[in-house]
C-alpha positions in Angstrom: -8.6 -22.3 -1.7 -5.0 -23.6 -1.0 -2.8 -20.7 -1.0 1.3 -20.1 -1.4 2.3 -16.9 -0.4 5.9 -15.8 -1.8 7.2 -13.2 0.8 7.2 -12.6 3.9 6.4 -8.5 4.3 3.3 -6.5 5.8 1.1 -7.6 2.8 2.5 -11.0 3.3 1.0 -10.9 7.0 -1.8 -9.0 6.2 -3.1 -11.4 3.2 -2.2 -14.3 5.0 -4.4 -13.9 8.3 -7.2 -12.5 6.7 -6.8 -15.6 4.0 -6.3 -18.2 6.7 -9.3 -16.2 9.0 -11.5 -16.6 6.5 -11.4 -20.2 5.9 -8.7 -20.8 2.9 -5.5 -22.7 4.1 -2.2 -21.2 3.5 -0.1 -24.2 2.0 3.7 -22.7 2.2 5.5 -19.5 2.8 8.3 -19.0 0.9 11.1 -16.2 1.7 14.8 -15.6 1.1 15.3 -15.3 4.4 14.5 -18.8 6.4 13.6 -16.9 9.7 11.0 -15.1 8.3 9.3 -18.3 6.4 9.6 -19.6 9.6 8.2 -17.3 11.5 5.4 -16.3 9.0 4.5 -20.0 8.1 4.1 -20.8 11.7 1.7 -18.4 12.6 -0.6 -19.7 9.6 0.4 -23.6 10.0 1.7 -23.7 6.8 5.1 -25.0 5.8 7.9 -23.3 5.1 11.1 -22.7 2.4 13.9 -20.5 1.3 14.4 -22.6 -2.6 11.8 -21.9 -4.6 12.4 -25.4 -5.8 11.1 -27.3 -2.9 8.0 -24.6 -3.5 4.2 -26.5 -3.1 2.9 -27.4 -6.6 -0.3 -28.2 -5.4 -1.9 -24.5 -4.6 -4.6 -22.9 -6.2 -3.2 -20.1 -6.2 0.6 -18.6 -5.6 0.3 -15.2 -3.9 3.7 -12.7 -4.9 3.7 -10.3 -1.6 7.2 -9.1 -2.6 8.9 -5.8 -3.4 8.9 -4.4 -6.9 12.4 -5.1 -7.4 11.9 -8.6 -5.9 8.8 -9.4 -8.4 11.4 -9.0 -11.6 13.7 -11.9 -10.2 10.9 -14.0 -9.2 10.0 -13.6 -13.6 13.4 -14.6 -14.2 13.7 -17.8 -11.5 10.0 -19.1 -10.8 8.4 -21.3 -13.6 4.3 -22.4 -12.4 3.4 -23.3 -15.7 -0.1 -23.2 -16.0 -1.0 -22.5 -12.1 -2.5 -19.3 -11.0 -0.1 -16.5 -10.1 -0.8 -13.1 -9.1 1.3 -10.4 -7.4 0.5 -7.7 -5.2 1.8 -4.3 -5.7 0.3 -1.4 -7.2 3.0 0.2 -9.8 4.0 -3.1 -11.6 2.2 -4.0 -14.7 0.2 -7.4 -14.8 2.9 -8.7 -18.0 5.5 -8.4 -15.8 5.5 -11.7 -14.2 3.5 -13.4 -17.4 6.6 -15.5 -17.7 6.0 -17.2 -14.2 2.9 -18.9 -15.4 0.4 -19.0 -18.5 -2.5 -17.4 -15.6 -1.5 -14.3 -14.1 -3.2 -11.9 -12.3 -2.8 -8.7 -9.3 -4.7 -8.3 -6.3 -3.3 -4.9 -5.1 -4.7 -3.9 -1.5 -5.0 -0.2 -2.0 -4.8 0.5 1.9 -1.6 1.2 4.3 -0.4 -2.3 6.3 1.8 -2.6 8.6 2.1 -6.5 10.3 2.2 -5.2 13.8 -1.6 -3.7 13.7 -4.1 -6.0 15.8 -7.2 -5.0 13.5 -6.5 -4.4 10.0 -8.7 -1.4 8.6 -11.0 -2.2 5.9 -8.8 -2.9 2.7 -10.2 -2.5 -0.9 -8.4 -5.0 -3.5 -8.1 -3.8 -7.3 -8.4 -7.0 -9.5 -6.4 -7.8 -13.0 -6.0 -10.6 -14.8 -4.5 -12.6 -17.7 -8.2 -14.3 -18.8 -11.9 -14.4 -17.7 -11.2 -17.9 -15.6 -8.5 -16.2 -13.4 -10.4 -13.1 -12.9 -13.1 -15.2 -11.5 -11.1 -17.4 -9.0 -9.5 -14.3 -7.9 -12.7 -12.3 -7.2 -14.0 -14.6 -5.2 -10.8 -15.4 -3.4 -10.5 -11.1 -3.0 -14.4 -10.8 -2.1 -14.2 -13.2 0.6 -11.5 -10.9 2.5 -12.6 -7.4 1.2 -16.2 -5.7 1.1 -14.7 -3.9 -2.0 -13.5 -5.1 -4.9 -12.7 -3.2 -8.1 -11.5 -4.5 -11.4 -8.6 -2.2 -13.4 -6.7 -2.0 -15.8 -2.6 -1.9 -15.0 -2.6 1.7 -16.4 -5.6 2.6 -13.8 -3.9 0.8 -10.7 -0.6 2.5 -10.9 -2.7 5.9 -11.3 -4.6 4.9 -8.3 -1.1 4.2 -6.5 0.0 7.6 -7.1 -3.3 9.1 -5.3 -2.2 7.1 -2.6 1.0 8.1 -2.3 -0.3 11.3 -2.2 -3.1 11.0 -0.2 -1.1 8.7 2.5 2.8 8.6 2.1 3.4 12.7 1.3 0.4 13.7 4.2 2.4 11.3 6.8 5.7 12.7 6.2 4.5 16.6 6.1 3.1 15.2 9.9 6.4 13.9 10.8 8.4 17.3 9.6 5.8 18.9 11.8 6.9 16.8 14.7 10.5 16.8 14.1 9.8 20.7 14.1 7.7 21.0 16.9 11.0 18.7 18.6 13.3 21.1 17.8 11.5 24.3 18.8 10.9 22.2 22.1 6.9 22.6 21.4 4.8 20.3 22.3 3.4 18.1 19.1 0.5 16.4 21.1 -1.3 19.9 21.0 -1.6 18.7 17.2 -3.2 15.7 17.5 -6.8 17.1 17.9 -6.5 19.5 14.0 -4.9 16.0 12.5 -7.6 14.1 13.3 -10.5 16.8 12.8 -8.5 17.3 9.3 -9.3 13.3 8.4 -12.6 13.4 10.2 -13.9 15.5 8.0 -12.7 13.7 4.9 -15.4 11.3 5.3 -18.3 14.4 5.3 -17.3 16.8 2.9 -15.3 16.6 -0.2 -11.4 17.9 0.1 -11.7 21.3 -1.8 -14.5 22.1 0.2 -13.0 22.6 3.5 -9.3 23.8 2.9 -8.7 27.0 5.1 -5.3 28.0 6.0 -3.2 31.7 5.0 -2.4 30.4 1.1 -6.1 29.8 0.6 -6.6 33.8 1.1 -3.1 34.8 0.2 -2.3 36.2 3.6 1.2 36.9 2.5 1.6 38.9 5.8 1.3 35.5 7.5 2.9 33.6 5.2 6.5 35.8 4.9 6.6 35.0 9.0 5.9 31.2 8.7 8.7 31.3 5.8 11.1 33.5 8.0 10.3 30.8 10.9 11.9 27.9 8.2 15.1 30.1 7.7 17.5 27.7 8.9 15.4 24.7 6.9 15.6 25.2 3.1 13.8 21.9 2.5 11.0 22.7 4.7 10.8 26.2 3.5 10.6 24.9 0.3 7.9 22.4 1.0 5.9 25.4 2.5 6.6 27.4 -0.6 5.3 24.6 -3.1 2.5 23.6 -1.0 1.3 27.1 -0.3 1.6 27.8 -4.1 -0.4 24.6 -4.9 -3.1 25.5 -2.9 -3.5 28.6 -4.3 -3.5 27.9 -7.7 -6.0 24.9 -7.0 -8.6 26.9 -6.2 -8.3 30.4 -7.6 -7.8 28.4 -11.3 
């Protein structure tokens, strides 16, 4: 398929090698900011723009890879008409861009990208759409970069976007108040690299509630009171440890 992409992010770069890689041609790259377009649009050999009215209006399909905020102007400046459009993120409802064109749709890659990664991970894409035609162009565009492909509702993808906040955002920033920790009590955080990575390894054996340990788990309040006198001088993190170590709990002695 011809392809516009509207942005110039990590799903931008992400969606737009994979797309060119596997044999559609990116047509344009259109971006605010000129540098980027440029950049972006010559790494696929597609042309590029800052005014959306010199966009291409010969794609099959125009890709939104903005930000949330970003997708509501594009509703209020970007008239396609008829031609498929279909955004990217995973907490904005399909409707919200059904003014840009009478055939909308979402492919929302439910995966952490960043651009700088050399080998993207694999990447499952939930599917939406406005009609039955445009929910079949878009699977097959989705299925040929994505061995998984899911069709949901806009209620279902932003539920799915909270378990990966969850599951991704909150786990990497309890590893980076670890670290800043470790930093300031001049400890050394590559110790910890072995328990993070037996912690995900074996996520893909056994199911989560089945192999938590830790001193909330068996209310080792002895344990606990020390780690909480440790985060004296850190009321956030003490918090965090208090909330977490109460969640736990309550999770499994429910």
């Amino acid at each position: 398929m011809d392809i516009v992409i509207i942005g110039t992010g990590n799903v931008a770069y992400c969606f737009g090698q994979l797309l060119k890689i596997h044999g559609h041609q990116i047509k344009q790259v259109v971006s605010r900011q000129l540098t980027h377009a440029r950049e972006l649009g010559e790494m696929l050999n597609a042309s590029y723009t800052d005014d959306l009215l010199d966009i291409n209006m010969e794609a099959d399909v125009y890709l939104l890879a903005v930000s949330d905020a970003a997708i509501a102007e594009l509703s209020d400046q970007l008239r396609l008409g008829k031609r498929i459009v279909a955004h990217t993120a995973g907490a904005v409802p399909l409707g919200a861009i059904s003014r840009i064109s009478a055939n909308t749709g979402v492919l929302y890659p439910l995966q952490s990208i960043r651009k700088e990664i050399k080998s993207y991970p694999p990447i499952p894409v939930m599917l939406e759409a406005s009609n039955d035609e445009v929910l079949r162009r878009l699977q097959a565009l989705a299925q040929s970069i994505s061995g998984s492909v899911t069709v949901t509702t806009s209620a279902q993808r932003l539920k799915y976007h909270l378990t990966a906040v969850l599951c991704n955002n909150f786990t990497n920033h309890l590893i980076a108040q670890a670290k800043a920790y470790c930093e300031k009590e001049e400890l050394d955080f590559t110790l910890l690299q072995p328990i993070i990575k037996e912690t995900f390894d074996r996520l893909e054996k056994y199911p989560p509630e089945t192999v938590q340990t830790g001193p909330a788990l068996r209310q080792d309040e002895t344990t606990m009171s020390l780690h909480r006198d440790l985060l004296a001088g850190n009321e956030y993190l003490q918090l965090v440890y208090q909330v977490m170590s109460d969640a736990i709990y309550q999770f499994h002695h429910k």
